[in-house]
C-alpha positions as CSV (number, residue, x, y, z in Angstrom):
1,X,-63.1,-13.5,-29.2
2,X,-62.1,-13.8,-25.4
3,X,-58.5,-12.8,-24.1
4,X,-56.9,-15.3,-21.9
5,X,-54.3,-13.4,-19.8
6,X,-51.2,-16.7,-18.5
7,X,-49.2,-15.2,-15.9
8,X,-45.8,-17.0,-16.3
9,X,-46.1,-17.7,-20.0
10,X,-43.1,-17.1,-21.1
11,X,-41.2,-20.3,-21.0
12,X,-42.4,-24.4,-19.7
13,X,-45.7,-25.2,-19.1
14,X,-46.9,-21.3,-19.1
15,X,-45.6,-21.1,-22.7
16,X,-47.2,-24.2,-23.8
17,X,-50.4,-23.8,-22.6
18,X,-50.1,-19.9,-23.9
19,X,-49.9,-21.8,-27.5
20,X,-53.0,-24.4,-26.6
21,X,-55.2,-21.7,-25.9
22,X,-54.0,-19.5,-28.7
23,X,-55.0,-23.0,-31.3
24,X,-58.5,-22.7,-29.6
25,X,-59.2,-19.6,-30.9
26,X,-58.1,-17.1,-27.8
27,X,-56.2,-14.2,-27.5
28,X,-53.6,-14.5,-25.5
29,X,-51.6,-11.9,-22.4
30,X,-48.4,-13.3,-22.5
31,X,-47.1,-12.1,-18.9
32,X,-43.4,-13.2,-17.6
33,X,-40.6,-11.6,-15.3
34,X,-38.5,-12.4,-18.4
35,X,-40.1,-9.8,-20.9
36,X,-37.9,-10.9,-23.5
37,X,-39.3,-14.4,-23.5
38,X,-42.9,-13.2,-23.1
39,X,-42.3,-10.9,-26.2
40,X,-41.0,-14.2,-28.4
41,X,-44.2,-16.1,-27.4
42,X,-46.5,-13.6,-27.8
43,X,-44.9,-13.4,-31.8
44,X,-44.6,-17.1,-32.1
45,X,-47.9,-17.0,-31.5
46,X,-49.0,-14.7,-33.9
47,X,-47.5,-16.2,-36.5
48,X,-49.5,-19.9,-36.4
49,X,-52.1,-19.9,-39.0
50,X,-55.5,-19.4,-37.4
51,X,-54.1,-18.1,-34.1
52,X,-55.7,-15.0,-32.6
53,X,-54.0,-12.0,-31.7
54,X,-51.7,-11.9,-28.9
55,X,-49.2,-9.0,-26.7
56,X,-46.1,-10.2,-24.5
57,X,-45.6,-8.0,-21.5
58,X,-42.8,-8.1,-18.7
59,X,-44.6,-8.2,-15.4
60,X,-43.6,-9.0,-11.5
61,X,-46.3,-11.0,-10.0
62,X,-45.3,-9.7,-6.5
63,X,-45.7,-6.4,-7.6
64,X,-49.0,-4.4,-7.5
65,X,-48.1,-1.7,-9.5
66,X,-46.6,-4.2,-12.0
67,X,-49.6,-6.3,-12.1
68,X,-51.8,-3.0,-12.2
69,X,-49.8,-2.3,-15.5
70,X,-49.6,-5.7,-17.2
71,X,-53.2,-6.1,-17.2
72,X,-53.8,-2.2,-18.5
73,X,-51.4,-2.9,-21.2
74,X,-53.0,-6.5,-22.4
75,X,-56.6,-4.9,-21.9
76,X,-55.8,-1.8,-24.3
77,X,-54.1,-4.1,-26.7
78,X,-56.6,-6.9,-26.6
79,X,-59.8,-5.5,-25.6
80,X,-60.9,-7.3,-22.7
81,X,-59.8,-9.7,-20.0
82,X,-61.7,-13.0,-19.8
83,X,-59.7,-15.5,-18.5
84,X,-56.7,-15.4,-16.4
85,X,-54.0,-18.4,-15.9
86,X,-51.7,-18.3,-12.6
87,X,-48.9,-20.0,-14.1
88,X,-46.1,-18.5,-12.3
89,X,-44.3,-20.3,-9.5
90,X,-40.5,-21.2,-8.1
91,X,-39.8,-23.9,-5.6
92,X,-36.6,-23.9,-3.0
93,X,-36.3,-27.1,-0.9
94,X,-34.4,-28.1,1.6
95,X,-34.7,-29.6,5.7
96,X,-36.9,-27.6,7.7
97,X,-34.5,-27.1,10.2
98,X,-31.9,-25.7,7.2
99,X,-34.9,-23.7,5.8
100,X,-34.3,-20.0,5.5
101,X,-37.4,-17.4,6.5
102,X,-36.1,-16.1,3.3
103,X,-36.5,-18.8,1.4
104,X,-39.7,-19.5,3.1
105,X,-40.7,-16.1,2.0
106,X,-39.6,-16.2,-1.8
107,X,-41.8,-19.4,-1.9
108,X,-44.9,-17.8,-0.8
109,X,-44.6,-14.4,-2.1
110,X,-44.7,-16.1,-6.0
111,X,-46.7,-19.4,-5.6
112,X,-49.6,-17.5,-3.5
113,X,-49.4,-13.7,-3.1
114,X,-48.2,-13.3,-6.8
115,X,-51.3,-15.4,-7.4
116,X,-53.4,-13.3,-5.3
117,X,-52.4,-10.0,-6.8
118,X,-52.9,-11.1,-10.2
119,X,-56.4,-12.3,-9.1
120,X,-57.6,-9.6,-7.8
121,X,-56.6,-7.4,-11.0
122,X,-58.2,-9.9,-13.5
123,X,-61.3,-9.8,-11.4
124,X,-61.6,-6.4,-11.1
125,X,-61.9,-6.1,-15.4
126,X,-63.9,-9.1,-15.0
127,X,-66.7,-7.5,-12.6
128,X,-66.7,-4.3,-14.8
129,X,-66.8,-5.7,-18.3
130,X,-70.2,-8.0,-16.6
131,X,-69.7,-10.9,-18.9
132,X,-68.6,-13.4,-16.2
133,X,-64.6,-15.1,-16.5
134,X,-62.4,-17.7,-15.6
135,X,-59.5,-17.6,-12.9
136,X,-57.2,-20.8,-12.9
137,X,-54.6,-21.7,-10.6
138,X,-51.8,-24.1,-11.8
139,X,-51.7,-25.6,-7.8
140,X,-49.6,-29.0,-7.7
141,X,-50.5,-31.9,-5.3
142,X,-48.4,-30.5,-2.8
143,X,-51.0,-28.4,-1.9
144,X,-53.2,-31.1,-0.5
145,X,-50.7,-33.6,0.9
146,X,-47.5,-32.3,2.7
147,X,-44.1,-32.7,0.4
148,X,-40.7,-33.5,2.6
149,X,-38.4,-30.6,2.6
150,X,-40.6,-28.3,0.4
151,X,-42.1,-26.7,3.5
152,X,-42.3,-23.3,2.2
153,X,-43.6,-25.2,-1.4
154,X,-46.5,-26.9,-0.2
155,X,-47.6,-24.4,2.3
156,X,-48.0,-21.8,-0.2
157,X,-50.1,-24.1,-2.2
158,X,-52.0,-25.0,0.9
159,X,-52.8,-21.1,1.0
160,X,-53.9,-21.5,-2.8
161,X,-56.3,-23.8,-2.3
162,X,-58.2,-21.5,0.8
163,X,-57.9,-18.7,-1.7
164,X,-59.1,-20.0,-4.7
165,X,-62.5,-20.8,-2.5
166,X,-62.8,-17.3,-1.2
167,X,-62.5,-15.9,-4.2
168,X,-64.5,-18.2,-6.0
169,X,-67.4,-17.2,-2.9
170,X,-66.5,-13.6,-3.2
171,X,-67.0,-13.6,-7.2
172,X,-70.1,-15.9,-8.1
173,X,-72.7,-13.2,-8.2
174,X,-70.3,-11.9,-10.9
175,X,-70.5,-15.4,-12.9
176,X,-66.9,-15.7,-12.6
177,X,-65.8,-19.4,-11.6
178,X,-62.3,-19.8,-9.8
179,X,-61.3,-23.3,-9.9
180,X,-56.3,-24.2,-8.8
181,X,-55.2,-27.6,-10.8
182,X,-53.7,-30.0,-8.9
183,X,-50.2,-31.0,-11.2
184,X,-48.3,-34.5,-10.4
185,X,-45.0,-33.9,-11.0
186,X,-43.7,-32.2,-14.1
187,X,-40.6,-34.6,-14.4
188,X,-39.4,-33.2,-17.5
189,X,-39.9,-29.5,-16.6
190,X,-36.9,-27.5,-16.0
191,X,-38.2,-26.7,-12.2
192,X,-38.1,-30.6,-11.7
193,X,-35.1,-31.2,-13.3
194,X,-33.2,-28.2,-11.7
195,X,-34.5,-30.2,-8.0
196,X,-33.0,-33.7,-8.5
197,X,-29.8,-33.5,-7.0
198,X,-31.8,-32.4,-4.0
199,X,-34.4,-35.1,-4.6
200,X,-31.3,-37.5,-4.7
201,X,-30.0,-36.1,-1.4
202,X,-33.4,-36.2,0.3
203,X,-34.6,-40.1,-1.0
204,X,-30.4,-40.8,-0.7
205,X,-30.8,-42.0,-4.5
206,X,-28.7,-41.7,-7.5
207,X,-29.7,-38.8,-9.6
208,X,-30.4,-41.1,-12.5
209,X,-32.8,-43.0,-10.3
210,X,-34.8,-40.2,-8.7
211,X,-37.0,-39.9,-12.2
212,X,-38.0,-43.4,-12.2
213,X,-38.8,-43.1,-8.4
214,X,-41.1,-40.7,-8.7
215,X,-43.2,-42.7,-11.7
216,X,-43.2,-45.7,-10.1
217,X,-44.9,-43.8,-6.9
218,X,-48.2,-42.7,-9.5
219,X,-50.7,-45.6,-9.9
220,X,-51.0,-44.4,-13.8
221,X,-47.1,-44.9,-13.6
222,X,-46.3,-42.1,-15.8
223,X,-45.4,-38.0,-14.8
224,X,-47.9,-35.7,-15.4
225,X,-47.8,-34.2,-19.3
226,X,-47.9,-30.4,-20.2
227,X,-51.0,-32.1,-22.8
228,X,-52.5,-33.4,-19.4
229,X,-52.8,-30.0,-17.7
230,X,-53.9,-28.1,-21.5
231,X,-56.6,-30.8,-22.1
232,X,-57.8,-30.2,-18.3
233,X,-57.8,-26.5,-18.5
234,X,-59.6,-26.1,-21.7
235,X,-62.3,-27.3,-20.5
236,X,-62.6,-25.6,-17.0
237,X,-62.2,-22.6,-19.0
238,X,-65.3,-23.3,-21.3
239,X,-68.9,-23.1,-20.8
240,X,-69.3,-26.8,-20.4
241,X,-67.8,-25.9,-16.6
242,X,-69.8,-23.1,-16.1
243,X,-71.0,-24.6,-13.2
244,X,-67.9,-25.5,-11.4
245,X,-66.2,-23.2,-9.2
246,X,-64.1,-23.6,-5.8
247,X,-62.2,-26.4,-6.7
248,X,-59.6,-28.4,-6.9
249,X,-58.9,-30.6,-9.7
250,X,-56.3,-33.1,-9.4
251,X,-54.1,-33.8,-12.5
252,X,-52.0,-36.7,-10.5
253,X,-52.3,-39.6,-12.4
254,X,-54.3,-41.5,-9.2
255,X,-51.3,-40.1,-6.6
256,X,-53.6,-38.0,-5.2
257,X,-57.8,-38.8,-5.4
258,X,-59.2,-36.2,-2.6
């Protein structure tokens, strides 16, 4: 049985796909900054009938040593490390020339150097266990088209994207694919939710309308799912996409098709 390791799986989207892959017969790393909520997944999950084992652990994805520890911990618990999920990420937006270098920092130390830690520490078990893996990015269109007073945002998933190829180039002797999913917009996840008074500001909407602003704006005219990201990742971390690696998949709903 392989161990998928989801960095940020301990609340949203993280904790939701933590549970799909746990119903497909994986183990699952539970990883969060909130330790606590990492803990309550990783026991939700072992109690659903059929579910594989599964550890919660408190980690920093900014943090080396943290990282280094997280993925010793899950390793000893669970046995190997197969598949690893960058789930975590924060978002601060505002006018470029209000923008803060330390909110420019925050954005890009989680969304791409958190992601680049944890990579690096998944591949290294990866290499030396010599059964090939699976590295997944949760990216978000912003990191192919520019996104209006999300500067720090998008750039850091700009960054993703450049890294996700260079590691995918750096581990395919190793028969480990790398692949970032491109999200649409989450409307009903707290991250989007906690952003519409901003959005509101920014499209000089009323808050109630900035939800049906943004569907309107997707040709499928509907947000992107937490099922829609969980049906695409299940399958990039199979077999059947055992030849696809480098890329990035768009999950837009036809908002984005490049």
């Amino acid at each position: 049985m392989k161990t998928a390791v989801v960095i940020g799986g301990g609340q949203t989207l993280g904790e939701y796909l933590c549970k799909g892959l746990a119903a497909e017969g994986y183990k699952v790393g539970v990883a969060d900054l909130n330790g606590q909520n990492a803990s309550k997944v990783a026991d939700d999950i072992c109690t659903l009938q059929g579910a594989g084992m599964s550890v919660g652990v408190q980690v920093d994805a900014t943090d080396e040593q943290s990282v280094a520890q997280a993925f010793k911990t899950i390793q000893e618990t669970l046995g190997s490390i197969d598949i690893l999920v960058y789930s975590a990420g924060v978002a601060k937006a505002t006018k470029i020339t209000d923008f803060t270098l330390q909110d420019f920092n925050f954005n890009v130390n989680v969304n791409l150097n958190g992601y680049f830690l944890c990579a690096r520490e998944a591949a290294r078990y990866m290499v030396a266990q010599g059964n090939g893996g699976r590295i997944i990015q949760i990216n978000s269109k912003s990191g192919k088209v520019g996104s209006k007073h999300n500067a720090g945002y998008s750039s850091a998933k700009f960054g993703g994207i450049g890294l996700t190829q260079s590691i995918a180039l750096d581990l395919a002797d190793d028969k480990i694919t790398v692949n970032s999913l491109m999200l649409g917009n989450l409307l009903e996840s707290p991250m989007f939710q906690s952003l519409i008074p901003q959005y509101a500001k920014k499209l000089g909407l009323e808050e109630s309308e900035v939800l049906q602003h943004y569907i309107d704006k997707v040709p499928l005219k509907a947000g992107c799912g937490y099922d829609d990201v969980l049906n695409v990742l299940k399958f990039y971390v199979s077999d059947g996409a055992k030849y696809c690696t480098g890329q990035s998949i768009n999950i837009t709903g036809g908002q984005v098709m490049f």
